[in-house]
mmCIF file of the N, C-alpha and C atoms, coordinates in Angstrom:
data_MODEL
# 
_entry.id   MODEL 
# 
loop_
_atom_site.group_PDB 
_atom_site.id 
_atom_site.type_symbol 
_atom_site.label_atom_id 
_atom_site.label_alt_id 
_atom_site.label_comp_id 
_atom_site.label_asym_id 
_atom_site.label_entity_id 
_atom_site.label_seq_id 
_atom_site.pdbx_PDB_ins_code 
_atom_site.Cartn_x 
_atom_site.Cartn_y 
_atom_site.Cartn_z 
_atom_site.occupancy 
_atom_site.B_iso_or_equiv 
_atom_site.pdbx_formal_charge 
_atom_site.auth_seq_id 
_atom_site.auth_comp_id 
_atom_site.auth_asym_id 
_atom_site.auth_atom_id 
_atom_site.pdbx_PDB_model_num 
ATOM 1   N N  . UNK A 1 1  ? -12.965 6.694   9.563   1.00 0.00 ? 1  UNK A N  1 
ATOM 2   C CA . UNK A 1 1  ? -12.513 5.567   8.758   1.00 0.00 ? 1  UNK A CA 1 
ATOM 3   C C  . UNK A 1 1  ? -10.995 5.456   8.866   1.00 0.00 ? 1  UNK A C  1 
ATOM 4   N N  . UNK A 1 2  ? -10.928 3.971   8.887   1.00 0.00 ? 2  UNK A N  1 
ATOM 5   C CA . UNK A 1 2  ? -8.652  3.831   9.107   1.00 0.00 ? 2  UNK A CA 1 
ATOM 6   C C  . UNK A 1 2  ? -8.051  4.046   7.575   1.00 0.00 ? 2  UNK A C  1 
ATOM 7   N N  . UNK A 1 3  ? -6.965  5.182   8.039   1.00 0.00 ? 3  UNK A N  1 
ATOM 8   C CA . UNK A 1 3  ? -6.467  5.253   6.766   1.00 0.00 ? 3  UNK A CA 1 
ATOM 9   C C  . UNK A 1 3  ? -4.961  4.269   6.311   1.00 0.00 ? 3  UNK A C  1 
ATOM 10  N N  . UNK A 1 4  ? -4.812  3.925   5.522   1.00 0.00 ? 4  UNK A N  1 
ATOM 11  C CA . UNK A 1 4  ? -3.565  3.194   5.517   1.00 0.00 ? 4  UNK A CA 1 
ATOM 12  C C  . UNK A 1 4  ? -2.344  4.348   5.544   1.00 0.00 ? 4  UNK A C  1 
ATOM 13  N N  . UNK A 1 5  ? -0.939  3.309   5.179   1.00 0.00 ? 5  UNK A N  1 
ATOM 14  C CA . UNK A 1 5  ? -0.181  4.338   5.146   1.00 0.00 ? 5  UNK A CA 1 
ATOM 15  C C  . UNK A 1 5  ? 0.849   3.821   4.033   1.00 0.00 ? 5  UNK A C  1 
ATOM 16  N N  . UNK A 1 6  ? 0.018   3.237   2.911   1.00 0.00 ? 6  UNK A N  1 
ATOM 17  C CA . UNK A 1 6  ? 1.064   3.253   2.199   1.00 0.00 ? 6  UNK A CA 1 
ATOM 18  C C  . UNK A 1 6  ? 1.434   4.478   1.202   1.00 0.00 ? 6  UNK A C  1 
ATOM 19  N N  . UNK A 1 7  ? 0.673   5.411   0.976   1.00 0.00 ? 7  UNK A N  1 
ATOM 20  C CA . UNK A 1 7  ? 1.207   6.644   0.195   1.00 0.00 ? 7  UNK A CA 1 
ATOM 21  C C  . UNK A 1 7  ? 2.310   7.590   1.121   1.00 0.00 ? 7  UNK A C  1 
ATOM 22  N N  . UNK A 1 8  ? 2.443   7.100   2.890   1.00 0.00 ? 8  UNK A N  1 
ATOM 23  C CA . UNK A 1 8  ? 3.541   7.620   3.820   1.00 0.00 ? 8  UNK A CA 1 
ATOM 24  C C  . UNK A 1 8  ? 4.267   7.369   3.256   1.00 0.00 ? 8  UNK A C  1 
ATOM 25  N N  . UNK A 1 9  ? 4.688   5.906   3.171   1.00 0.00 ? 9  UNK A N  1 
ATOM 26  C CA . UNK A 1 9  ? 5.812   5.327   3.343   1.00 0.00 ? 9  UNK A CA 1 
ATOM 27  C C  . UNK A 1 9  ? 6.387   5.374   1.904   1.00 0.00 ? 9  UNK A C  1 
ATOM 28  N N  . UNK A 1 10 ? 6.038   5.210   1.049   1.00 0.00 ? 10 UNK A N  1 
ATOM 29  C CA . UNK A 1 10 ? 6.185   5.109   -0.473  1.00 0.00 ? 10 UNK A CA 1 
ATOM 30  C C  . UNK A 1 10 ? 6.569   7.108   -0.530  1.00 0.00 ? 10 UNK A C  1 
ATOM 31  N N  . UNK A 1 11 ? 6.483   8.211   -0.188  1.00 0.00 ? 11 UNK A N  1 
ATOM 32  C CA . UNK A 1 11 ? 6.771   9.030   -0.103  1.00 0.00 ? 11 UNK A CA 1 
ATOM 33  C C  . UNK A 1 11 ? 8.189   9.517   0.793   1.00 0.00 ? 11 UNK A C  1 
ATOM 34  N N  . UNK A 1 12 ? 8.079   8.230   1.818   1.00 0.00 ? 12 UNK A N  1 
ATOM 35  C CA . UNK A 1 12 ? 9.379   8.529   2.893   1.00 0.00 ? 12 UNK A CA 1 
ATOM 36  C C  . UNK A 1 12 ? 10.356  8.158   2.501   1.00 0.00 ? 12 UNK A C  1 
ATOM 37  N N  . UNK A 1 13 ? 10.280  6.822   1.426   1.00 0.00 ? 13 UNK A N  1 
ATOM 38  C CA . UNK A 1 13 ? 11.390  6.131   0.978   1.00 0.00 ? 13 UNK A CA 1 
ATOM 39  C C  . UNK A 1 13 ? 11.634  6.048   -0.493  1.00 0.00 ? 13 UNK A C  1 
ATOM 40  N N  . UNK A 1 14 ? 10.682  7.665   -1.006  1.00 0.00 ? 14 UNK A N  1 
ATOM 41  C CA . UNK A 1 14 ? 11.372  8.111   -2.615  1.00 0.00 ? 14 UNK A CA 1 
ATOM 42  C C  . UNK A 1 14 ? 10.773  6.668   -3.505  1.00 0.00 ? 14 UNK A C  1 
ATOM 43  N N  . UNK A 1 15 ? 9.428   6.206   -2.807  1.00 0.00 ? 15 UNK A N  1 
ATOM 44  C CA . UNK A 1 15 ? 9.595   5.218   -4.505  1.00 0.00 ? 15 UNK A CA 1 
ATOM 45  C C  . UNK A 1 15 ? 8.016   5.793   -4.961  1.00 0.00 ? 15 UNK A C  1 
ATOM 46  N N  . UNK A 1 16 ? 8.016   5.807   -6.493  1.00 0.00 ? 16 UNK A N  1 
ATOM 47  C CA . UNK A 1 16 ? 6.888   6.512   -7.209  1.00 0.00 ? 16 UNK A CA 1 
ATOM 48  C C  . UNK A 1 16 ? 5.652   5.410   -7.335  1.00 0.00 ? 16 UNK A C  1 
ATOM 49  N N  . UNK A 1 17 ? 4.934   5.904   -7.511  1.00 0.00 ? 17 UNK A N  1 
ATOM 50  C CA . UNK A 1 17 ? 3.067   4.865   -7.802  1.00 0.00 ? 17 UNK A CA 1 
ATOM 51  C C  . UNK A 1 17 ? 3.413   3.878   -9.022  1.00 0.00 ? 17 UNK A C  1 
ATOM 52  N N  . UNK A 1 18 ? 4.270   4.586   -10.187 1.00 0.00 ? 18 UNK A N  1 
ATOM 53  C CA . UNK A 1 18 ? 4.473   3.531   -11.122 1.00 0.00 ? 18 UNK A CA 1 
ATOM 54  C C  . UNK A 1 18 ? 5.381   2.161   -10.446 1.00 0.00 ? 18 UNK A C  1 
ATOM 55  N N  . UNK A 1 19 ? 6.224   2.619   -9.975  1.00 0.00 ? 19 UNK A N  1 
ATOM 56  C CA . UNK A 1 19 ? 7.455   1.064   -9.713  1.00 0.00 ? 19 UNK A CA 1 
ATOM 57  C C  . UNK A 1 19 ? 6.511   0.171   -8.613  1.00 0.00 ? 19 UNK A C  1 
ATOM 58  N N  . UNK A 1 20 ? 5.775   1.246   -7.765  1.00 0.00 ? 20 UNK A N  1 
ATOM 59  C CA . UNK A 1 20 ? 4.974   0.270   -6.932  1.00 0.00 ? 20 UNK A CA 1 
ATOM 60  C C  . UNK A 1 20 ? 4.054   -0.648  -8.197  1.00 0.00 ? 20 UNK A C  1 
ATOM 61  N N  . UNK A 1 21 ? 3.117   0.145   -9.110  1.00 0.00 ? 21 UNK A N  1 
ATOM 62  C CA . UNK A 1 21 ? 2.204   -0.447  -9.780  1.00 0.00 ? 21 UNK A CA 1 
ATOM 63  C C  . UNK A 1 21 ? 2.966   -1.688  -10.445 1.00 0.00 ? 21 UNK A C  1 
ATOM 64  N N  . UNK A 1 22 ? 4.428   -1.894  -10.871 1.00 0.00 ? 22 UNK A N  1 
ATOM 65  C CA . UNK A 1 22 ? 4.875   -2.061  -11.573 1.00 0.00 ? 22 UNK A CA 1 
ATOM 66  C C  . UNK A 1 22 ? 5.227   -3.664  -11.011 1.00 0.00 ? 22 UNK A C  1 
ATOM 67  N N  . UNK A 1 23 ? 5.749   -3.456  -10.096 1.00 0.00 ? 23 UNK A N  1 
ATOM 68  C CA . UNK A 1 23 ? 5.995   -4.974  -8.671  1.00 0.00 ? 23 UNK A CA 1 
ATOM 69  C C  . UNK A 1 23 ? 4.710   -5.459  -7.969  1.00 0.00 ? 23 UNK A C  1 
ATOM 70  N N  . UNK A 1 24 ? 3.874   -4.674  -8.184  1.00 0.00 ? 24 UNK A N  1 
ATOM 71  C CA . UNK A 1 24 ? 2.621   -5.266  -7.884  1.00 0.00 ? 24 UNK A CA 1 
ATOM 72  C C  . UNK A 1 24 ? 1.569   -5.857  -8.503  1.00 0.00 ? 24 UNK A C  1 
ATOM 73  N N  . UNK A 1 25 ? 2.084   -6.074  -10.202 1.00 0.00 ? 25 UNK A N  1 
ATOM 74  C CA . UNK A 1 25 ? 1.174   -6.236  -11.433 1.00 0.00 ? 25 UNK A CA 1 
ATOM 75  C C  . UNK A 1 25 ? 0.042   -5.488  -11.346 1.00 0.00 ? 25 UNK A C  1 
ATOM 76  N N  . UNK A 1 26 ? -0.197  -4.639  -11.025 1.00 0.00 ? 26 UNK A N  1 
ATOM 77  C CA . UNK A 1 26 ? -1.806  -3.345  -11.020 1.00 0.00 ? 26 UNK A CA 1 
ATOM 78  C C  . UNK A 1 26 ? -1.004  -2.069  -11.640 1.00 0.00 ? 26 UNK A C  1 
ATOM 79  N N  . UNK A 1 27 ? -2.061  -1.437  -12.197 1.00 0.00 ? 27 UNK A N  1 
ATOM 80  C CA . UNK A 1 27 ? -1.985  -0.193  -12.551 1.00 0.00 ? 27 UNK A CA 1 
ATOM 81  C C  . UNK A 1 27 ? -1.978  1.371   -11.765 1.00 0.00 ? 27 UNK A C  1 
ATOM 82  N N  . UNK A 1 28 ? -1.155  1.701   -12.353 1.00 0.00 ? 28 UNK A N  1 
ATOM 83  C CA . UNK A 1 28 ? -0.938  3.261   -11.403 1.00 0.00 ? 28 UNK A CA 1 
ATOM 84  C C  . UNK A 1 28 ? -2.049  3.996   -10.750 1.00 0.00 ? 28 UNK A C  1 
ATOM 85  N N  . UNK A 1 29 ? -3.528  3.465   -11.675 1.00 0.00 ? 29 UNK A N  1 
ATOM 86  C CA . UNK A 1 29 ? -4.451  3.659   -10.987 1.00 0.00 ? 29 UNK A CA 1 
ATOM 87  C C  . UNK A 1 29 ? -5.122  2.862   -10.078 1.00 0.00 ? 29 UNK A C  1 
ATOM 88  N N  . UNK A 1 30 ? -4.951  1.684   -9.665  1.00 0.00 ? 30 UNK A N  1 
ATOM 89  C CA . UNK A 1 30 ? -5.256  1.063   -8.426  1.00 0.00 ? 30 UNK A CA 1 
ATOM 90  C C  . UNK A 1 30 ? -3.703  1.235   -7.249  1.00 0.00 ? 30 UNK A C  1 
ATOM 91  N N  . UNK A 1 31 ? -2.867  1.844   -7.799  1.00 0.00 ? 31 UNK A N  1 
ATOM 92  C CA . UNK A 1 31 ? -2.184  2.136   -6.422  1.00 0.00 ? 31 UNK A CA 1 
ATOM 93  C C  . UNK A 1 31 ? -2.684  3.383   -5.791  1.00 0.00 ? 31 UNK A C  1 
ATOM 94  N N  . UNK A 1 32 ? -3.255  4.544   -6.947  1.00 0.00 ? 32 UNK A N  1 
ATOM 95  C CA . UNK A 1 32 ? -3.923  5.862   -6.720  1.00 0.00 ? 32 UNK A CA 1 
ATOM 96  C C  . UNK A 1 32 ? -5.082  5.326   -5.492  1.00 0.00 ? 32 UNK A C  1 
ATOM 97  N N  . UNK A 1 33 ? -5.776  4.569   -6.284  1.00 0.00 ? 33 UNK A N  1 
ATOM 98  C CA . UNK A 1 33 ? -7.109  3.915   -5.040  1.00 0.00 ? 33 UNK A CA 1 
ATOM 99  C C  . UNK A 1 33 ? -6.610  3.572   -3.722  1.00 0.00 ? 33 UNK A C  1 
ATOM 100 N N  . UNK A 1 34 ? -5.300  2.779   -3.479  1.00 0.00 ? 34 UNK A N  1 
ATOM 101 C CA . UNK A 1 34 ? -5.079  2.307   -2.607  1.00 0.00 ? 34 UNK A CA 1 
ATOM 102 C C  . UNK A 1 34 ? -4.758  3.472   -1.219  1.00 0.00 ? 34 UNK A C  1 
ATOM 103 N N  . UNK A 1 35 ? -3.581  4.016   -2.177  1.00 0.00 ? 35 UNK A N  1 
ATOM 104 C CA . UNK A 1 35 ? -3.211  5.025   -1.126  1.00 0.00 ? 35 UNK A CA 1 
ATOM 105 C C  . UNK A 1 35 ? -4.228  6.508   -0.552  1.00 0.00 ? 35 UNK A C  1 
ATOM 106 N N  . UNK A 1 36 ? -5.349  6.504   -1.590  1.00 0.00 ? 36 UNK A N  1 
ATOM 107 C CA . UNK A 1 36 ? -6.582  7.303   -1.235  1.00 0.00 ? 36 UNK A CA 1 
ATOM 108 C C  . UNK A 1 36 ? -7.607  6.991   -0.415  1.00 0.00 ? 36 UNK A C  1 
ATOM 109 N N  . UNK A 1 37 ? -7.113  5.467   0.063   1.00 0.00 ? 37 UNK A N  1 
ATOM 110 C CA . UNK A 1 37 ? -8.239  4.396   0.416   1.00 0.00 ? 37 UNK A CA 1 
ATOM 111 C C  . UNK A 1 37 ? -9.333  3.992   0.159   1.00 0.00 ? 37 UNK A C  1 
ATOM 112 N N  . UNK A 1 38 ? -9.732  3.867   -1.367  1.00 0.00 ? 38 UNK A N  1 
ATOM 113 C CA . UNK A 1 38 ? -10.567 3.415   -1.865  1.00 0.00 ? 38 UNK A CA 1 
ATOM 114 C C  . UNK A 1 38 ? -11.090 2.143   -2.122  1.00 0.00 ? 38 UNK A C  1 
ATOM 115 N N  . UNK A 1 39 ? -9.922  1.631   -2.225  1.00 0.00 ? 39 UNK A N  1 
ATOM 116 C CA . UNK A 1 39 ? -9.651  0.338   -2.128  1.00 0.00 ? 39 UNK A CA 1 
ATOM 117 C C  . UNK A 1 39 ? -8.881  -0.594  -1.617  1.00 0.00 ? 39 UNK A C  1 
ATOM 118 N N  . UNK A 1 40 ? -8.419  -1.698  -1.384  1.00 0.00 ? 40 UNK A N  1 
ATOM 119 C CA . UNK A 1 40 ? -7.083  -2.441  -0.273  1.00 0.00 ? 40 UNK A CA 1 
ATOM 120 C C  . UNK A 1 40 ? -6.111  -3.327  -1.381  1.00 0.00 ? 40 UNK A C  1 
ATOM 121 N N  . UNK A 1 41 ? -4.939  -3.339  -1.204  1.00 0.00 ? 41 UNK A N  1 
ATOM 122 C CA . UNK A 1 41 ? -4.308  -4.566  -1.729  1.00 0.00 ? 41 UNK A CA 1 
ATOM 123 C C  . UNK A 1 41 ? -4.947  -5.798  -1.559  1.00 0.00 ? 41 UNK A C  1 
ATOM 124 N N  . UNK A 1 42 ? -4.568  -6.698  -1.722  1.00 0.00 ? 42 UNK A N  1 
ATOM 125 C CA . UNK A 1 42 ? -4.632  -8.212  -1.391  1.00 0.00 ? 42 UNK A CA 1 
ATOM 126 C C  . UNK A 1 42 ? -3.511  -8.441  -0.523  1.00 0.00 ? 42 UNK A C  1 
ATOM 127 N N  . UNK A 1 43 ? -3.556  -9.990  0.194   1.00 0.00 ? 43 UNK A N  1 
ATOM 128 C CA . UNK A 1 43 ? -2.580  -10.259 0.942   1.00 0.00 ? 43 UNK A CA 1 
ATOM 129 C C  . UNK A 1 43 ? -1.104  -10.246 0.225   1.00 0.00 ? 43 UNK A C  1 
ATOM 130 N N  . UNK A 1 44 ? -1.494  -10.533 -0.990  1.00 0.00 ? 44 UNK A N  1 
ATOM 131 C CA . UNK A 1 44 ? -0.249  -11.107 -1.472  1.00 0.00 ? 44 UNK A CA 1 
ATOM 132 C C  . UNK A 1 44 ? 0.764   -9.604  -1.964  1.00 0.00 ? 44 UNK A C  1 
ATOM 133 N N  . UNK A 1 45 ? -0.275  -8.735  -2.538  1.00 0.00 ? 45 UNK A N  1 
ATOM 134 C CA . UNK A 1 45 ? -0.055  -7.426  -2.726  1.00 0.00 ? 45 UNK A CA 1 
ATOM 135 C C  . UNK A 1 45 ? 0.748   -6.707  -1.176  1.00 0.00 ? 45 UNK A C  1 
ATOM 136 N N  . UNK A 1 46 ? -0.082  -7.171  -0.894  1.00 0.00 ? 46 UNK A N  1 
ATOM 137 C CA . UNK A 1 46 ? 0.257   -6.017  0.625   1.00 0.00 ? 46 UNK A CA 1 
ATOM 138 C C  . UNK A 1 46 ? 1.909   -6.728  1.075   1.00 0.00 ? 46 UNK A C  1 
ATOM 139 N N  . UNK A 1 47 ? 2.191   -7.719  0.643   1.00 0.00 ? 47 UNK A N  1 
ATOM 140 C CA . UNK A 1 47 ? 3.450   -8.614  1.170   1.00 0.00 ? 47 UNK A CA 1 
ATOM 141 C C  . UNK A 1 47 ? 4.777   -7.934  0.169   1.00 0.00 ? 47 UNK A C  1 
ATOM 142 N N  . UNK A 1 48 ? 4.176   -7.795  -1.186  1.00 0.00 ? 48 UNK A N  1 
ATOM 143 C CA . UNK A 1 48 ? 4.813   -6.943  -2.348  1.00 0.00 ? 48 UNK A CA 1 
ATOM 144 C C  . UNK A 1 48 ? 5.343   -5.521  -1.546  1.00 0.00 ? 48 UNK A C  1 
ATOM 145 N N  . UNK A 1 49 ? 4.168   -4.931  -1.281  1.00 0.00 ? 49 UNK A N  1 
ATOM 146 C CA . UNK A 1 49 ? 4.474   -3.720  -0.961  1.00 0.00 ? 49 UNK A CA 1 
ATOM 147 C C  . UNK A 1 49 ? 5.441   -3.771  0.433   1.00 0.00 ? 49 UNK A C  1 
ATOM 148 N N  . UNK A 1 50 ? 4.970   -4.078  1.266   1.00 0.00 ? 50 UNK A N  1 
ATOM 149 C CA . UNK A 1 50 ? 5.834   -3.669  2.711   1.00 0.00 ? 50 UNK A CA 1 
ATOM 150 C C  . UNK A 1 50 ? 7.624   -4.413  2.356   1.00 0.00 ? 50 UNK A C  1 
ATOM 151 N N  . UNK A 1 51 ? 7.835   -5.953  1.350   1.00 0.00 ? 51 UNK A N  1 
ATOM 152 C CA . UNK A 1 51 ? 9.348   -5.849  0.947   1.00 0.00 ? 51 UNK A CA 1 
ATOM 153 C C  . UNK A 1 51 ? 9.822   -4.262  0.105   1.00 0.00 ? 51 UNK A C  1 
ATOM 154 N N  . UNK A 1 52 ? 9.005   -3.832  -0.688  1.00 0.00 ? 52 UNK A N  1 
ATOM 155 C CA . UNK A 1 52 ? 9.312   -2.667  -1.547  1.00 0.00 ? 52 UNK A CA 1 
ATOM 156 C C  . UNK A 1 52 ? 9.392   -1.552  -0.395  1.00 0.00 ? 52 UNK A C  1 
ATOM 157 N N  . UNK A 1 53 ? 9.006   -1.324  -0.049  1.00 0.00 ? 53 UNK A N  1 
ATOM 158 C CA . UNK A 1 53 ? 8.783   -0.433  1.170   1.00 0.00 ? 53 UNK A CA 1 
ATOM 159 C C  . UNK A 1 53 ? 10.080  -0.409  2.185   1.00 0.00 ? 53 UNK A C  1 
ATOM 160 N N  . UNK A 1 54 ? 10.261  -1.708  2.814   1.00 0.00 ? 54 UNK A N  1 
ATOM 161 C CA . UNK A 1 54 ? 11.264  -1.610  3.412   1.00 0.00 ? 54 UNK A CA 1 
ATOM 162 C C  . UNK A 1 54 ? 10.254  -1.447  5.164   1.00 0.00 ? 54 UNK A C  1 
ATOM 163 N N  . UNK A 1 55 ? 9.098   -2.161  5.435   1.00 0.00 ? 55 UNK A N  1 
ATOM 164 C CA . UNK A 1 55 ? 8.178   -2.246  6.147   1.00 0.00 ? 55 UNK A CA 1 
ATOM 165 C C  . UNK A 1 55 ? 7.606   -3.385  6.698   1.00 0.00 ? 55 UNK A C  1 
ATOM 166 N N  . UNK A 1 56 ? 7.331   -3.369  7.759   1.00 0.00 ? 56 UNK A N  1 
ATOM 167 C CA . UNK A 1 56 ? 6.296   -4.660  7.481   1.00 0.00 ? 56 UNK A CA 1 
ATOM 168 C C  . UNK A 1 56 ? 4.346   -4.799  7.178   1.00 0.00 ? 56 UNK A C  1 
ATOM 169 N N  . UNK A 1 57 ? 4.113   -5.541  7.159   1.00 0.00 ? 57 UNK A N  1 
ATOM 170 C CA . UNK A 1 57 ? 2.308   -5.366  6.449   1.00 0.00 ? 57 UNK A CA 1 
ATOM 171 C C  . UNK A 1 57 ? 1.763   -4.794  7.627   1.00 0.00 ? 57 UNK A C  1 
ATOM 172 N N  . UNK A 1 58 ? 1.849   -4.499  8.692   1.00 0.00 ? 58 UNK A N  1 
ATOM 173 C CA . UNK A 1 58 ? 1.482   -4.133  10.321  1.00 0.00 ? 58 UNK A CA 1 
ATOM 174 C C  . UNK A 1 58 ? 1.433   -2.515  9.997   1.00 0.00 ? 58 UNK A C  1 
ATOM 175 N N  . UNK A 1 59 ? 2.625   -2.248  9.269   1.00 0.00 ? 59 UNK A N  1 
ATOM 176 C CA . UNK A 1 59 ? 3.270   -0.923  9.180   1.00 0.00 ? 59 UNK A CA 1 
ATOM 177 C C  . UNK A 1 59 ? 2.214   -0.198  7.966   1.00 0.00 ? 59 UNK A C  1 
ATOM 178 N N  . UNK A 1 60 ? 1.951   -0.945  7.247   1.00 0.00 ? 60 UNK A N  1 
ATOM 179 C CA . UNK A 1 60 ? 0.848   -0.817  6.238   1.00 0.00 ? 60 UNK A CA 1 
ATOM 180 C C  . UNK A 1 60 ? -0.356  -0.215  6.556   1.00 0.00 ? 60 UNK A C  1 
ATOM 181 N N  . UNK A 1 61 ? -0.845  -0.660  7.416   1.00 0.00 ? 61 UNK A N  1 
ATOM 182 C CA . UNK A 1 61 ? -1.797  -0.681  8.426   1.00 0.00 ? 61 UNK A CA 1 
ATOM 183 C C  . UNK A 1 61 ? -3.340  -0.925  7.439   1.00 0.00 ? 61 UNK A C  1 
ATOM 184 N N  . UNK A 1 62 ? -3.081  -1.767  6.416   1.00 0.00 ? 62 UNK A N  1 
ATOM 185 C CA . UNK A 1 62 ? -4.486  -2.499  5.435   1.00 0.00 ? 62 UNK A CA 1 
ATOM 186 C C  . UNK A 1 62 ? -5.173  -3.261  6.007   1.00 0.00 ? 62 UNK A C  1 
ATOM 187 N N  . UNK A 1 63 ? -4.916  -4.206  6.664   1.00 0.00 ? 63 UNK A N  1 
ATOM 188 C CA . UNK A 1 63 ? -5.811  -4.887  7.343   1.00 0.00 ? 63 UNK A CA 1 
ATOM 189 C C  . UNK A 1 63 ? -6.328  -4.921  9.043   1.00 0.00 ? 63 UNK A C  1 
ATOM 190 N N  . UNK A 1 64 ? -6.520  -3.002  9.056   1.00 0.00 ? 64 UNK A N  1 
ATOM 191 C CA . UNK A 1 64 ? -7.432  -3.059  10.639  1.00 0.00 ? 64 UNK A CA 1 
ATOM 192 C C  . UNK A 1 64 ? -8.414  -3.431  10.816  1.00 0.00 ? 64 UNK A C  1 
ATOM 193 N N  . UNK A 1 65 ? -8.521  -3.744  11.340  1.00 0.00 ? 65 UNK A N  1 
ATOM 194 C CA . UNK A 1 65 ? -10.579 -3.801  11.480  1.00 0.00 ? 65 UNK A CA 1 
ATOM 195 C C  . UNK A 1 65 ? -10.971 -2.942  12.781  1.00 0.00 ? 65 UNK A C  1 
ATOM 196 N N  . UNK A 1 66 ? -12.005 -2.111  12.177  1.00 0.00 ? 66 UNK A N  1 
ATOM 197 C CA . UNK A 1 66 ? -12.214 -0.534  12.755  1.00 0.00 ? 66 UNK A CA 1 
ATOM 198 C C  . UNK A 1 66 ? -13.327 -0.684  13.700  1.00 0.00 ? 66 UNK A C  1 
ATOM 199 N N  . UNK A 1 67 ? -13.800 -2.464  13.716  1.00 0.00 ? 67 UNK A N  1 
ATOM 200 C CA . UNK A 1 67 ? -14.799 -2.740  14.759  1.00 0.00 ? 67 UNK A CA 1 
ATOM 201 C C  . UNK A 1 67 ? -14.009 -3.257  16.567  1.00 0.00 ? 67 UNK A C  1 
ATOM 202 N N  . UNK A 1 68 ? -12.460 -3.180  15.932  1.00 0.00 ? 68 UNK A N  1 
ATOM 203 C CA . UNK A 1 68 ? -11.579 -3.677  17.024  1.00 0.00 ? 68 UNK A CA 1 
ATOM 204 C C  . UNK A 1 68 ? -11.798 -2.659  17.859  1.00 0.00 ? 68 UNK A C  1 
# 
């Protein structure tokens, strides 16, 4: 299964699950899901994250498709 990489990058560039949860209107526990891959952002989410990040949504790597 593809894993994302936003708990990398959010670790590489010192920012915590709350400030993400916080710019992303979700809770600390759907960023927990995200970066465990339980679940995916949304587009609009995922656009949140990679400006916070300092990334782009590619870099994210949320929307592979693992049948490619």
């Amino acid at each position: 299964m593809f894993q994302n990489k936003i708990g990398y990058w959010a670790e590489k560039r010192g920012i915590k699950h709350k400030r993400l949860a916080k710019e992303c209107g979700v809770s600390t526990v759907t960023i927990s899901k995200w970066v465990n891959n339980k679940t995916q952002p949304d587009l609009k989410q995922s656009f949140i994250l990679a400006r916070l990040l300092d990334v782009t949504v590619d870099n994210l790597g949320v929307f592979e498709d693992e049948n490619l």
